[in-house]
C-alpha positions as CSV (number, residue, x, y, z in Angstrom):
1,X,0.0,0.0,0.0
2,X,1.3,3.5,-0.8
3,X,0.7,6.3,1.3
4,X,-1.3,8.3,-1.0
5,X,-3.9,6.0,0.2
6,X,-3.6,6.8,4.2
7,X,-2.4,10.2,3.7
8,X,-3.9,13.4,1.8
9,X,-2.1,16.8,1.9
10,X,-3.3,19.9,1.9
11,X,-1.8,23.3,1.2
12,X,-3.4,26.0,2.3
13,X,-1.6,29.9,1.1
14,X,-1.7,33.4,2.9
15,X,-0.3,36.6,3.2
16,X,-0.9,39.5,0.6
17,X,2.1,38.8,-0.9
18,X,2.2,38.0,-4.8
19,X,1.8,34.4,-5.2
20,X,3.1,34.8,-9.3
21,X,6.5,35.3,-7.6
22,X,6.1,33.8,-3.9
23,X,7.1,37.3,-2.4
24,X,5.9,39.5,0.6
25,X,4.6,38.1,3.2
26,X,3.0,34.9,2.1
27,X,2.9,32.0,3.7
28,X,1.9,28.5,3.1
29,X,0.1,26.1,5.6
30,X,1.2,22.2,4.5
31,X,-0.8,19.7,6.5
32,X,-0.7,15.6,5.8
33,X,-4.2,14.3,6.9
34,X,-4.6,11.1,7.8
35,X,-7.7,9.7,6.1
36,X,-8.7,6.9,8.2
37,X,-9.7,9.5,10.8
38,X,-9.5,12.4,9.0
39,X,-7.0,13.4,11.9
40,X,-3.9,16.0,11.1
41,X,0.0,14.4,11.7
42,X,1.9,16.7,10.8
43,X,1.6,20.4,9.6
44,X,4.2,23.2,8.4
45,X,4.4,26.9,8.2
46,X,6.7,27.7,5.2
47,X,7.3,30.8,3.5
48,X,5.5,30.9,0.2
49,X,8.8,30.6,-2.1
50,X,9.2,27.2,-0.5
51,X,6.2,25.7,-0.5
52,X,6.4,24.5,-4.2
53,X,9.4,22.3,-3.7
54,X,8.5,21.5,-0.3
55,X,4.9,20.1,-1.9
56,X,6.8,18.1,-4.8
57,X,9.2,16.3,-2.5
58,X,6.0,15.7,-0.4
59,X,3.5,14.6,-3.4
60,X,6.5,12.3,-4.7
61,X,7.1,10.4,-1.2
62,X,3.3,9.6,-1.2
63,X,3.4,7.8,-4.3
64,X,6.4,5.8,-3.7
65,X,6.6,5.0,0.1
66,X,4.7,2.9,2.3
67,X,2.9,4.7,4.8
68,X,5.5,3.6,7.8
69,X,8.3,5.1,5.7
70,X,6.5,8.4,4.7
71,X,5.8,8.9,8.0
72,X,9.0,8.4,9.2
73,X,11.1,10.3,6.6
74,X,8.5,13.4,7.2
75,X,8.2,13.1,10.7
76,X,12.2,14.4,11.4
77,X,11.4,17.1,8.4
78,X,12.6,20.4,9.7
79,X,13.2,23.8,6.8
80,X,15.9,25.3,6.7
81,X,16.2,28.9,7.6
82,X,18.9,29.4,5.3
83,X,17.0,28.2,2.3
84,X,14.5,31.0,2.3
């Protein structure tokens, strides 16, 4: 079983800045949801320029892990400041 089907991630984006070039102040709200209860694991705050490859690397683990290893690769996830 992949983990596409026991997780589902959401993005949620805020801030005024402009989201055509991931400026100002945005922000970007990255949850995985667990379907089976709906239930959130594990949730981010990144800066809008990140959030793109953040969700790629994220999209791509889902549909090649198990469940047990997305969680445990994405569990230890931390940004780094000096990426911004």
């Amino acid at each position: 079983m992949r983990a596409k089907s026991a997780y589902r991630l959401i993005v949620t984006r805020t801030g005024s800045g402009s989201r055509l070039f991931g400026g100002g102040d945005a922000v970007a709200h990255v949850e995985i949801q667990s379907l089976d209860d709906l239930e959130v694991v594990l949730y981010w705050d990144v800066p809008g320029r990140s959030r793109r490859r953040l969700e790629e690397a994220i999209r791509a683990d889902l549909e090649t892990l198990t469940p047990d290893e997305f969680l445990a690769r994405w569990t230890t996830f931390t940004l780094d400041p000096q990426q911004d």
